[in-house]
C-alpha positions in Angstrom: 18.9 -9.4 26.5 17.8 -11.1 22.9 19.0 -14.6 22.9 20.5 -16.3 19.3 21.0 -19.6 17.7 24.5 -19.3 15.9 22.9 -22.1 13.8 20.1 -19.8 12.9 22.3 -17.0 11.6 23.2 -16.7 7.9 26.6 -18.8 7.1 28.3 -15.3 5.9 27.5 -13.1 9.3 29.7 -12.8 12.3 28.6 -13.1 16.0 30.8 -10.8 16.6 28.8 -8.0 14.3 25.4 -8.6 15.4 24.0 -5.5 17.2 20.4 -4.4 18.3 18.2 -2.0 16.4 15.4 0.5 17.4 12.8 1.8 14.5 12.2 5.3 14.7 9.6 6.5 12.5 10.9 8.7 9.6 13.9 7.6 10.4 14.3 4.0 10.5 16.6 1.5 11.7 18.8 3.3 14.4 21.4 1.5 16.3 20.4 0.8 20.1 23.9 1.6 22.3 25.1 0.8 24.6 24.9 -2.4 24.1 27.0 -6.0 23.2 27.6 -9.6 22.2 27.9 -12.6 24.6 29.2 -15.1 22.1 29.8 -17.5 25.2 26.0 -17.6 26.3 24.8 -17.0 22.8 22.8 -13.1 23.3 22.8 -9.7 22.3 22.7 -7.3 25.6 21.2 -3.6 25.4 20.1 -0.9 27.8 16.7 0.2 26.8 14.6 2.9 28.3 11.5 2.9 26.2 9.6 0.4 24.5 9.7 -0.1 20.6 10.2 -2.4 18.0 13.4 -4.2 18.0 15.5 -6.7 15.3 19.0 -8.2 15.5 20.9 -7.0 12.3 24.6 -8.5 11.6 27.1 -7.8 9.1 28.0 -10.2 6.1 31.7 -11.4 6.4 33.9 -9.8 4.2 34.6 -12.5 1.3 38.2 -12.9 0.1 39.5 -10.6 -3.0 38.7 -12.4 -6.2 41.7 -11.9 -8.5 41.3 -9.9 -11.4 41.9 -11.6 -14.5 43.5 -8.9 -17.3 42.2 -9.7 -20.5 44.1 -10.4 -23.4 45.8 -8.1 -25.6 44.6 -7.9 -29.1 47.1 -5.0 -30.5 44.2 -2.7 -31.4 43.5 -4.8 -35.1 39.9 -4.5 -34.8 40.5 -0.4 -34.5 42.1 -0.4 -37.5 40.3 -2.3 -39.5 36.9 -0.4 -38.5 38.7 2.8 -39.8 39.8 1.4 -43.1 36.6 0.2 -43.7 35.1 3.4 -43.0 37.4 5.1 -45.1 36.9 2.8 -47.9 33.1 3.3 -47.4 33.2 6.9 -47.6 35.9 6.6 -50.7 33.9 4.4 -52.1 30.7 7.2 -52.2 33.0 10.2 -53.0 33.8 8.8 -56.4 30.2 7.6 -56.9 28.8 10.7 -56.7 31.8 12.6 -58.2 31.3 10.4 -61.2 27.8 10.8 -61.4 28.1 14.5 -61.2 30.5 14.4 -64.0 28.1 12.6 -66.4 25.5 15.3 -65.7 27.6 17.9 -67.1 
């Protein structure tokens, strides 16, 4: 039996989740059953039949869905004018160099 002070326990985690843990070495944290909660007398009960190190692990509660917020719409402008710009750019360096080619001859 592990006794708990609900007042101790992170404002997020449920009584009702908090379960007993064993470490096994090169494994970890592996979860000790059978075992239960006694939220009326405030402890954690387990059947244990070898010694080890032990912690009290409980799960966050789950937080309400956020709403997604769509963002707004901008008609794809921006797209269009990177494109024109580009193609003015590389307009631009065609005739440039055409026109310096044509002076060479």
């Amino acid at each position: 039996v592990v006794k708990y002070d609900p007042a101790e326990l992170p404002e997020d985690v449920e009584e009702t989740s908090l379960k007993l843990y064993r470490f096994v070495p090169g494994t970890g944290w592996v979860e000790v059953s059978p075992q239960g909660v006694n939220k009326a007398e405030k402890y954690i009960w387990a059947e244990l039949s070898d010694f080890s190190t032990f912690a009290v692990f409980g799960k966050a509660a789950q937080a309400p869905a956020t709403p997604v917020q769509e963002l707004p719409r901008t008609g794809g402008v921006q797209l269009y004018l990177a494109i024109s710009a580009a193609i003015l750019v590389i307009g631009g360096l065609y005739f440039l160099l055409r026109r310096k080619m044509l002076s060479e001859n």
